[in-house]
C-alpha positions as CSV (number, residue, x, y, z in Angstrom):
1,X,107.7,71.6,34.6
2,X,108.5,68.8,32.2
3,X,110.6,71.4,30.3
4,X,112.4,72.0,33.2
5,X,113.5,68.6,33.7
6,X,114.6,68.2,30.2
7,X,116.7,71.1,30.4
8,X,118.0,69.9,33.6
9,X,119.0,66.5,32.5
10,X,120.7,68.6,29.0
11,X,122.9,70.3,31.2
12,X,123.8,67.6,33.6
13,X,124.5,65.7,30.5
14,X,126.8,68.0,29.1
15,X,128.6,68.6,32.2
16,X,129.2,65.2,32.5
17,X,130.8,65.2,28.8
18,X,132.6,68.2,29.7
19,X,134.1,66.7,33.0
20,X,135.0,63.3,30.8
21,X,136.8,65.7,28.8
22,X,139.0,67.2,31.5
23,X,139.5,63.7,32.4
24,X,140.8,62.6,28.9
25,X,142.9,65.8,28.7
26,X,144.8,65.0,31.6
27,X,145.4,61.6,30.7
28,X,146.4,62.1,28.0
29,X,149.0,64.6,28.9
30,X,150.3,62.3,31.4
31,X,150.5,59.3,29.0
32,X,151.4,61.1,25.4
33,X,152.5,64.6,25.9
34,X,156.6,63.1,27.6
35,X,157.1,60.8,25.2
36,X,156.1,63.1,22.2
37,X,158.6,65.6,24.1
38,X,161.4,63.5,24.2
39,X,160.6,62.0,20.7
40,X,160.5,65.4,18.7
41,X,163.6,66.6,21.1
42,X,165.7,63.6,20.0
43,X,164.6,64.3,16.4
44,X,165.7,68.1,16.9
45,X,169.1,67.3,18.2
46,X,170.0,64.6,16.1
47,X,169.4,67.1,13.0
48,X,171.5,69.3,14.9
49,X,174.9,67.2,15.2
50,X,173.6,66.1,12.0
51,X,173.9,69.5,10.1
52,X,177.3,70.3,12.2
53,X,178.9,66.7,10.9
54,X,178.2,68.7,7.1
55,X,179.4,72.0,7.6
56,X,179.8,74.2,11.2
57,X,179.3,77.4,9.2
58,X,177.6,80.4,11.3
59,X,174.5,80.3,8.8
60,X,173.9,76.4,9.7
61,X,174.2,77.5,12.7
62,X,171.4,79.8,12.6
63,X,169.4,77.4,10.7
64,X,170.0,75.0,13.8
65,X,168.5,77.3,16.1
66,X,165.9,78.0,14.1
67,X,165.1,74.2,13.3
68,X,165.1,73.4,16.9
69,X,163.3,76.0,18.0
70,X,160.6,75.3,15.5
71,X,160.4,71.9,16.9
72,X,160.0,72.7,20.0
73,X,157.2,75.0,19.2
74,X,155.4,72.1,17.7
75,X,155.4,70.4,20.7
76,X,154.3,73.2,22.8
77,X,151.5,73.9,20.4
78,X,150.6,69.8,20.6
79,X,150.8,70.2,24.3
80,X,148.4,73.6,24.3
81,X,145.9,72.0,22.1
82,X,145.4,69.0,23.6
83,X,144.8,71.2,27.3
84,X,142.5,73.4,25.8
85,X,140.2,70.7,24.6
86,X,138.6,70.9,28.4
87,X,138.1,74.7,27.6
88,X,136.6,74.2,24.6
89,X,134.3,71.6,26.2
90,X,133.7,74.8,28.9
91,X,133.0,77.4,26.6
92,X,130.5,75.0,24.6
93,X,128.6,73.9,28.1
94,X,128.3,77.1,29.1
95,X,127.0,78.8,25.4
96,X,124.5,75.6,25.2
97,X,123.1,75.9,28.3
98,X,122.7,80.3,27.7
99,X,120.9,78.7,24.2
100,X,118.7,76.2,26.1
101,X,117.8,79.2,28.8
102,X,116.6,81.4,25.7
103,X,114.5,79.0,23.8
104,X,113.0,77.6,27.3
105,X,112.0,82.0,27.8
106,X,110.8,82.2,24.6
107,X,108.7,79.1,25.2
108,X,107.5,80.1,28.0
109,X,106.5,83.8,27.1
110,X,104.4,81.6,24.0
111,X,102.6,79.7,26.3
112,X,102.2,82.9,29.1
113,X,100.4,84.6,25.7
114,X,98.0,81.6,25.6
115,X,97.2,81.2,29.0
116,X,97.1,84.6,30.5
117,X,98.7,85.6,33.7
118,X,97.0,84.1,37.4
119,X,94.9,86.8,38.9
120,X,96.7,88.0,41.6
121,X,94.7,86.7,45.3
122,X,94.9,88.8,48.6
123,X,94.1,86.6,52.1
124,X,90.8,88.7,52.3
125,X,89.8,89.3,48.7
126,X,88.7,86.1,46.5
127,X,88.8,86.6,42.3
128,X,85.0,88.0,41.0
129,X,83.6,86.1,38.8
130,X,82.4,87.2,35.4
131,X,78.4,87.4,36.6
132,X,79.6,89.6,39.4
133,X,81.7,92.0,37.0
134,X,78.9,92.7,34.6
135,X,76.7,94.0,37.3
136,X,76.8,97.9,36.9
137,X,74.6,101.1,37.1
138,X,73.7,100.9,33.4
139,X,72.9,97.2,32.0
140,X,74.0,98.3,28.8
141,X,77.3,99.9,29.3
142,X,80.4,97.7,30.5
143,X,83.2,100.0,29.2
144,X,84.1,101.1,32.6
145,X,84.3,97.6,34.0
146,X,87.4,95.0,33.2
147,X,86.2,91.8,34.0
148,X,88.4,88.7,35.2
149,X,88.1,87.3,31.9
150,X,89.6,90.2,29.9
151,X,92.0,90.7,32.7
152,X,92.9,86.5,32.1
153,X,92.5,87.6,28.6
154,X,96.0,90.0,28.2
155,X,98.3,89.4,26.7
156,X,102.5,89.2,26.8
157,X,104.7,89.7,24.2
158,X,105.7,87.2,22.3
159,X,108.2,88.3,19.6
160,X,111.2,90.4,20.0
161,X,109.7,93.6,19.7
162,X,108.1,96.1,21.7
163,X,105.1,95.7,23.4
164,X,103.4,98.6,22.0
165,X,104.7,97.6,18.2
166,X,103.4,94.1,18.5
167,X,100.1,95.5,19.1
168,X,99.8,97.9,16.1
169,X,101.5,95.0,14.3
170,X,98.4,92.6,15.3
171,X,96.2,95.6,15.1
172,X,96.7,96.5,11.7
173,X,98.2,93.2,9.8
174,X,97.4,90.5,11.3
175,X,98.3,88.2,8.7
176,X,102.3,89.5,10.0
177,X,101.4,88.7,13.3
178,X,100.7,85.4,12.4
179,X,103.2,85.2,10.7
180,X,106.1,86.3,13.6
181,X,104.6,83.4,16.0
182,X,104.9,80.7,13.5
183,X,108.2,78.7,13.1
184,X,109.4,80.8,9.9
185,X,109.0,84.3,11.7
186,X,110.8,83.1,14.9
187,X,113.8,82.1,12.6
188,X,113.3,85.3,11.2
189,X,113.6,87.0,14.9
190,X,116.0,84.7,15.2
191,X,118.2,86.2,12.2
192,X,117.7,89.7,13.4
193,X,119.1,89.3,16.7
194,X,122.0,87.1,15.0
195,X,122.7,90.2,12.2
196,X,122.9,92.6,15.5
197,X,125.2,90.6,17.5
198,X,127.5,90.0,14.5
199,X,127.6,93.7,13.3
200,X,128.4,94.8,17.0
201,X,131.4,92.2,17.2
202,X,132.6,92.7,14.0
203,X,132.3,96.7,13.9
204,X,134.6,96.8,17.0
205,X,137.1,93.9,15.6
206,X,137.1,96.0,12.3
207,X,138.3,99.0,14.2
208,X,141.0,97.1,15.9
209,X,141.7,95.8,12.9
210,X,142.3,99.0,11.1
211,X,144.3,100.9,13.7
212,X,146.6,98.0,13.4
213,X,146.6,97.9,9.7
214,X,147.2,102.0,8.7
215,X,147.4,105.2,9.9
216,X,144.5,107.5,9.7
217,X,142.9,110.5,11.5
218,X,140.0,109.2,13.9
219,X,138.0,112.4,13.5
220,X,137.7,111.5,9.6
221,X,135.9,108.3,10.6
222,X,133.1,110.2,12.9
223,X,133.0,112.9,10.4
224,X,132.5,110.7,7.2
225,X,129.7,109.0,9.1
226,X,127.9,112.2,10.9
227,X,128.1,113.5,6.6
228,X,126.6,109.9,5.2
229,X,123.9,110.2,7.7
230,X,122.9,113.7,6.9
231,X,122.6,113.1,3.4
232,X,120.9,109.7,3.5
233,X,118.5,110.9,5.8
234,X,117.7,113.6,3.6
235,X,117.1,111.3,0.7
236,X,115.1,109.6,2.5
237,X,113.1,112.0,3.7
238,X,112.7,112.9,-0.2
239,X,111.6,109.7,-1.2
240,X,109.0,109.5,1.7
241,X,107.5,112.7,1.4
242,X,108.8,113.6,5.1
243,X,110.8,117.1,4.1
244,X,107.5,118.8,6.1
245,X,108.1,117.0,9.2
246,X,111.9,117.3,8.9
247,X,112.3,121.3,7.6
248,X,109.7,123.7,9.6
249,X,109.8,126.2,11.7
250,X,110.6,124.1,14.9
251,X,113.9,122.4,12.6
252,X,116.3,125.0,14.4
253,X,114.8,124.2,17.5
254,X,115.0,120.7,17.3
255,X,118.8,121.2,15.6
256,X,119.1,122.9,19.3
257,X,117.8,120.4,21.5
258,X,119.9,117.8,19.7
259,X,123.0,119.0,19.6
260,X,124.1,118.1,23.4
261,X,123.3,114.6,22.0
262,X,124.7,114.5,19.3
263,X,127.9,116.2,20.3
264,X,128.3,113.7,22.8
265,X,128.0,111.1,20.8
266,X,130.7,112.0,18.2
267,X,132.8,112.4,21.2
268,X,132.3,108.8,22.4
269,X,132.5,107.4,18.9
270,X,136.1,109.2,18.8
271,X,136.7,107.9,22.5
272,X,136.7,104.2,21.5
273,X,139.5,104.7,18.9
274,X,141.7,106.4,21.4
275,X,141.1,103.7,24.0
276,X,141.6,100.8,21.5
277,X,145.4,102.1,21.8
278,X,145.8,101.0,25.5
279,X,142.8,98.4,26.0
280,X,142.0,95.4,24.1
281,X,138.3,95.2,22.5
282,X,137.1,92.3,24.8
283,X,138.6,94.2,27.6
284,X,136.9,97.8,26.4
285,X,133.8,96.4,26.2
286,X,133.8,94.6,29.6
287,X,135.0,97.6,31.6
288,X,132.0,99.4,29.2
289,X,129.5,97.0,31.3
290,X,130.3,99.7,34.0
291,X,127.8,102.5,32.4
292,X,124.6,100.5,34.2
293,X,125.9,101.2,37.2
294,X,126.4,104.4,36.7
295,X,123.4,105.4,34.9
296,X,121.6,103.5,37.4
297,X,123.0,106.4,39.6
298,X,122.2,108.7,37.5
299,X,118.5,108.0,37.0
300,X,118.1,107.6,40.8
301,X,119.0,111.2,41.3
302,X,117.6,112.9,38.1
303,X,114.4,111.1,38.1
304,X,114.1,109.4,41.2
305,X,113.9,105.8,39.4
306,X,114.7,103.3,42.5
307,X,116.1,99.9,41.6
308,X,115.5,96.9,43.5
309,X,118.2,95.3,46.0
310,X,118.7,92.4,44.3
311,X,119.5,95.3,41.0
312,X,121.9,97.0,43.1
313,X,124.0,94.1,44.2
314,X,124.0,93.1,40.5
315,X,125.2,96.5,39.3
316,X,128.0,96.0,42.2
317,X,128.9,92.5,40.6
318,X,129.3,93.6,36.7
319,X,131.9,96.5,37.7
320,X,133.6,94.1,40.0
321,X,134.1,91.6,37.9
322,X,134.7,94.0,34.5
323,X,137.6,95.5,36.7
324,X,138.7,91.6,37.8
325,X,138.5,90.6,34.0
326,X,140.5,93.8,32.7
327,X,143.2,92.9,35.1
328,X,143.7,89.6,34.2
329,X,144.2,89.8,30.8
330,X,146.7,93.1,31.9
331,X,148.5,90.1,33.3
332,X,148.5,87.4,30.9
333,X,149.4,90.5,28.2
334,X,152.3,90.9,30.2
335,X,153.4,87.9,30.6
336,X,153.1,86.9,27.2
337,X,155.3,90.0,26.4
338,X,158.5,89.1,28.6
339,X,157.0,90.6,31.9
340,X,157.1,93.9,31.0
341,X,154.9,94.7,33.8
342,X,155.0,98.6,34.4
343,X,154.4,99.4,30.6
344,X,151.2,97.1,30.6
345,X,150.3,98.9,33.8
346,X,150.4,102.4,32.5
347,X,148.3,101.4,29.3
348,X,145.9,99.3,30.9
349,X,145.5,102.7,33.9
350,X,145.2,105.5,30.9
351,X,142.8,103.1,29.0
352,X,140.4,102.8,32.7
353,X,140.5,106.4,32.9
354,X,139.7,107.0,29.6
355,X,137.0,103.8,29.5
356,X,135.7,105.9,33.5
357,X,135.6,109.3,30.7
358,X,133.2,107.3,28.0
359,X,130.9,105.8,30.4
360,X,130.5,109.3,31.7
361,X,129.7,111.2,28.5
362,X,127.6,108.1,27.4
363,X,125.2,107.7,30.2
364,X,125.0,111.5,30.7
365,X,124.1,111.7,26.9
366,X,121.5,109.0,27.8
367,X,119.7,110.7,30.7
368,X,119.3,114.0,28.4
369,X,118.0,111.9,25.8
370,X,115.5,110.6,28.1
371,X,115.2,114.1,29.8
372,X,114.7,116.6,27.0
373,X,113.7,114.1,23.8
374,X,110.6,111.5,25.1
375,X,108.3,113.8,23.5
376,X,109.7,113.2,20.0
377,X,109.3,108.9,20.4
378,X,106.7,109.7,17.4
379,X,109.4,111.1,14.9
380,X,111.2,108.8,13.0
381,X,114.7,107.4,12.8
382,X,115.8,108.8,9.9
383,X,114.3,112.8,11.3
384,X,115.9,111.6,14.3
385,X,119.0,110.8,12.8
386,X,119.1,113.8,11.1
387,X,118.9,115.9,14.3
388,X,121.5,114.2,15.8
389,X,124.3,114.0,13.1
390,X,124.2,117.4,11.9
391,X,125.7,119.0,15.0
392,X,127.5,115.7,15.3
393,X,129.0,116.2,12.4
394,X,130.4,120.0,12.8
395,X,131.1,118.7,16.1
396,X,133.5,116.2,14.8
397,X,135.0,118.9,12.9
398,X,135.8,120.8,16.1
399,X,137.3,117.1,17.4
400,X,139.4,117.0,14.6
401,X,140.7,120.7,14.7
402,X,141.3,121.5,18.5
403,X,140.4,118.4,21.0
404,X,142.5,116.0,19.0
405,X,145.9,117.7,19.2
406,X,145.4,118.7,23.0
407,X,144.5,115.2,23.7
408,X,148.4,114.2,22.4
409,X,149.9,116.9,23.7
410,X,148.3,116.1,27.5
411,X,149.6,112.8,26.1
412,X,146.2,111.2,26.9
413,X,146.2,109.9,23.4
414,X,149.3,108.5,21.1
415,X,150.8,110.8,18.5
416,X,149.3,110.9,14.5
417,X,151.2,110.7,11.5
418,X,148.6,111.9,9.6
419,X,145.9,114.8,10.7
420,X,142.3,115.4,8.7
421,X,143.3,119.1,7.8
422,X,147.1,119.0,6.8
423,X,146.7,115.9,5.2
424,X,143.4,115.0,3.9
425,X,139.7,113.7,5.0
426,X,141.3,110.9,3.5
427,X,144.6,110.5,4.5
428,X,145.7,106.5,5.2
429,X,142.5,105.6,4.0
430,X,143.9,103.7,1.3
431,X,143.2,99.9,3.1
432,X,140.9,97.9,3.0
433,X,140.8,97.3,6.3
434,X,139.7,100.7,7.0
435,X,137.2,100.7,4.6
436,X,135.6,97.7,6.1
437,X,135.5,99.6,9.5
438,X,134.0,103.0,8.0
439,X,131.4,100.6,6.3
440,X,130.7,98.5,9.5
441,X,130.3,101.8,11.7
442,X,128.0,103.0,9.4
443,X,126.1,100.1,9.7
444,X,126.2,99.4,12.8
445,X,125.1,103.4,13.5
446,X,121.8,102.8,11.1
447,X,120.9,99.1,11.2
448,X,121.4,98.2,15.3
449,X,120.0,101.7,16.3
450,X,117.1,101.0,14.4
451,X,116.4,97.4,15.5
452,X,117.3,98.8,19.1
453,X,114.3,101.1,19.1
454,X,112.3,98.3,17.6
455,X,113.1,95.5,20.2
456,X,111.7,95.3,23.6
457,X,114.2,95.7,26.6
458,X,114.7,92.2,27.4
459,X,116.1,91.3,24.1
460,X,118.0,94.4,23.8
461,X,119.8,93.7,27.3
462,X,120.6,90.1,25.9
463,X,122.0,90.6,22.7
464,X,123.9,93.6,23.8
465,X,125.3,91.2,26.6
466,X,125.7,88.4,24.0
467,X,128.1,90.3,21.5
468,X,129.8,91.1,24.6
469,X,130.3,87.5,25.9
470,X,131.5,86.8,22.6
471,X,133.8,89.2,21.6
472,X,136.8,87.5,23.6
473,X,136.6,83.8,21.3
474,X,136.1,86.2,18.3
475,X,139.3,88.2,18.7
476,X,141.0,85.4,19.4
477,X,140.5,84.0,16.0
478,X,140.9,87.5,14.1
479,X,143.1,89.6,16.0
480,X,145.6,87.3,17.1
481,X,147.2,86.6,13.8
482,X,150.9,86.8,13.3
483,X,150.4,88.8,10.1
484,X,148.1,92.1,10.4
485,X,146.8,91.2,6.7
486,X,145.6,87.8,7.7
487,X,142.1,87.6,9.2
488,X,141.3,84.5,10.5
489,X,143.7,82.2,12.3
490,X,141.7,79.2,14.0
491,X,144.9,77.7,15.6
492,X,145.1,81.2,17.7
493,X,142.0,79.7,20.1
494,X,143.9,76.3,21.1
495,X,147.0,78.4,21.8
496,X,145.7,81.6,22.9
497,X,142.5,80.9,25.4
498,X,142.7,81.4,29.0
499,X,140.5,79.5,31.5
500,X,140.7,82.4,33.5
501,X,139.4,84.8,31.3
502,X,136.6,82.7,30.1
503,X,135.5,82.3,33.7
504,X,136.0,86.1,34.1
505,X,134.4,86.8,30.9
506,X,131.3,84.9,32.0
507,X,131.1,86.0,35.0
508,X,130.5,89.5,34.2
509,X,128.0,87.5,31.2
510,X,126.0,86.2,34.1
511,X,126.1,89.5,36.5
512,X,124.3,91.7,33.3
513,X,121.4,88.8,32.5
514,X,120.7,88.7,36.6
515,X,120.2,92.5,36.8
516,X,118.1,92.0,33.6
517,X,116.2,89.9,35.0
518,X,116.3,91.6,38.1
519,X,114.6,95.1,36.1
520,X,112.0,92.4,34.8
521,X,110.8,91.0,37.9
522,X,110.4,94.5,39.6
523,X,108.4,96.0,36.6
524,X,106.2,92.5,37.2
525,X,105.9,92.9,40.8
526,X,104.6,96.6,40.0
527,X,102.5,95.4,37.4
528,X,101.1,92.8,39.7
529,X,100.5,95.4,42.8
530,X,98.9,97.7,40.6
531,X,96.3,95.1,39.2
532,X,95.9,94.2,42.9
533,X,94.9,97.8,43.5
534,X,92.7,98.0,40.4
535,X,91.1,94.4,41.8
536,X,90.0,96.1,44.8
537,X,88.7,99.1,43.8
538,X,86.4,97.1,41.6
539,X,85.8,94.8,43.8
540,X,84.1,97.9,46.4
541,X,82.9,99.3,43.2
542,X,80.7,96.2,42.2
543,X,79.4,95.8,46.2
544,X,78.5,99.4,46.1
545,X,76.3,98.4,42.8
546,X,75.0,95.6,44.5
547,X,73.8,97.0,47.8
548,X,72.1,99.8,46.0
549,X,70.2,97.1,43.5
């Protein structure tokens, strides 16, 4: 409870300071921001008759347009930067008091480990003691029994990994168990989730990045991956001694089973670059925020998985606000651009539909998965890997060969000036840019989809939601820049930010961690009835052993 106050008084604190700053801002608009306008427009004009006393040519002229111009985009910048500095105070309230929430969790799943859970107590049942569990038909045997205390006695999770790895981790080393609950091994967590959150930010900035900076064939990006997989995997396998588990007589079966999979993957790797034509990268991954609902949907009527009410009105929330957030930075795009309103709205409606096509092939890719492949959670990721990426692969191929040009001539996608076949697997590869995005999709395909089977739900949901909370300050800073060549430009965030898409943004931020949480507390409140149930079934066991004592 003291915790609670602390982190209380924190964010009051920082609200205040945040509130002071809006405060300042606007006095300080009120009192400097005129008379630094009228100073820097005096300056500019009396350049201007200035340069006309010397010489009234046309190219001092020009020169005097420019000159003025540039000044008053000083002052517009001085004005921007000092009005963002309440945003800025915003954004940091909001990101401390997400930090504060996470280390007060993690504290208090620490301390749940130490303590154990409260037994759960009915109106007619009361907790049996441990002298009263130990009573059974055969002094001698108490396997069958679980007692308060070893009920007590269980355990959470306290790292960032999956219940079930934990255990084998404390299990079988339990010096690296140690180890992950002391101060070093948190940092460690710590790191990990920081590398996953970076390499998702980054791997979609660097695709942006590279559609901007050449012209290249999508296809030869899925393709190059799908091929590096294959033949890491295999070496891999080679240096492991797993070629048995990976070549038998079940390998064209599971080749089989895969290939749905893996097929629709490719496809939704291929997806993004087409939709980073019409949709900005914040904005993508936003509207992508829609797939829970929908594979909420989809679980409901495949496997009959019911969510809770309070899960349903979250779902309802994130797509609501994703669609609110897409359209308001269709209308700031457009008004930065002149108010060329129609063409903003035809990219940002072919980008939705084509965002509404992902979500589709994603989630139904992620219900076969969970259909057809649960028996094969004992493989590893490399066999799995394999499986997937070698009909990905010739998949991407057929991408590259038929779906690709019907895509531009339906003009659902933008034309190429370069293809993978007439051209080159490598055609416009020759930037750097590009290469940075190959290597970060590689990555990001290896390293996060590892850690992601690795890490429990709860920390999956939040650094998936994390990296998307981000991603707007990020591409502020990196995809902003006047010159496509230049990659970072820090005075983009005092010009460029938008209160209204930092509200938006964390809005949908705040939707995903309640229906999180949401999924949590149902799976507790199961957990909870089913230990109730298991509490009274002992309970009449042990009075059965009594009366017949």
């Amino acid at each position: 409870m003291f915790r609670s106050y602390k982190l209380a008084f924190l964010l009051t604190l920082s609200l205040a300071i945040s509130g002071q700053g809006f405060r300042l801002d606007r006095k300080s608009r009120r009192s400097g921001d005129s008379k630094d306008v009228e100073r820097k427009k005096t300056a500019a004009e009396a350049w201007k008759v200035a340069r006309h006393e010397v010489d009234h040519t046309e190219e001092h002229k020009v020169q005097d347009a420019a000159d003025v111009s540039l000044a008053q985009q000083e002052v517009v910048g001085e004005a921007t930067l000092g009005g963002s500095t309440g945003t800025f105070f915003l954004c940091a309230v909001i990101i401390l008091a997400l930090a504060g929430a996470v280390i007060y969790a993690l504290k208090y799943r620490a301390n749940g480990a130490t303590t154990g859970t409260p037994y759960p107590q009915t109106p007619d049942q009361t907790a049996p003691t441990d002298s009263d569990a130990n009573v059974c038909l055969d002094p001698d045997d108490h396997t069958d029994v679980v007692t308060m205390h070893e009920r007590q006695s269980r355990r959470r999770t306290t790292t960032i990994f999956k219940e079930a790895l934990e255990e084998e981790i404390e299990q079988t080393n339990s010096r690296m168990h140690v180890f992950l609950n002391s101060m070093s091994g948190i940092g460690l967590q710590g790191m990990l989730c920081f590398a996953m959150v970076s390499i998702n930010v980054y791997e979609a900035i660097m695709k942006k990045k590279a559609r901007q900076a050449s012209s290249f064939d999508y296809t030869s990006v899925v393709i190059f991956q799908g091929f590096f997989s294959v033949v890491l995997a295999f070496l891999i396998a080679v240096y492991t001694g797993k070629l048995n588990d990976m070549f038998n007589k079940e390998t064209l079966w599971k080749l089989t089973l895969y290939s749905p999979v893996g097929c629709l993957f490719s496809l939704t790797a291929y997806l993004t670059f087409v939709i980073f034509e019409y949709l900005a990268v914040d904005v993508f991954k936003i509207l992508e925020q829609g797939r829970l609902l929908v594979t909420a949907v989809l679980m409901m009527a495949v496997f009959g998985k019911k969510q809770s009410l309070s899960a349903w009105c979250a779902l309802v929330v994130i797509t609501f606000a994703a669609i609110s957030y897409g359209q308001i930075s269709q209308l700031q795009t457009a008004l930065a651009g002149g108010g060329s309103k129609s063409n903003e709205s035809k990219n940002f409606l072919m980008g939705l539909m084509l965002t509404g096509v992902f979500i589709l092939v994603n989630c139904s890719a992620s219900v076969y998965s969970e259909l057809m492949l649960k028996t094969d959670h004992h493989l590893p990721f490399f066999i799995k890997k394999f499986y997937f990426e070698v009909p990905g692969t010739l998949f991407g191929l057929l991408l590259s060969w038929q779906l690709n040009p019907l895509l531009i001539a339906t003009g659902w996608k933008k034309p190429d000036k370069v293809s993978f076949f007439g051209d080159g697997p490598f055609a416009g590869w020759n930037n750097h840019w590009v290469i940075l995005c190959v290597t970060l999709f590689i990555v990001k395909s290896w390293v996060t989809g590892y850690l992601v089977q690795q890490m429990s739900s709860l920390v999956k949901q939040l650094c998936s939601v994390s990296s998307v909370g981000v991603l707007y300050f990020f591409s502020l800073v990196h995809l902003k820049c006047s010159h496509v060549d230049t990659f970072f430009c820090p005075e983009k965030f005092s010009s460029e930010i938008s209160v209204s898409m930092v509200v938006a943004d964390f809005c949908v931020l705040c939707a995903v961690i309640s229906y999180t949480l949401a999924q949590r507390d149902k799976s507790r409140k199961t957990m909870y009835k089913e230990q109730v149930d298991q509490a009274k079934s002992e309970n009449e066991q042990l009075k059965g052993t009594a009366a017949k004592i």
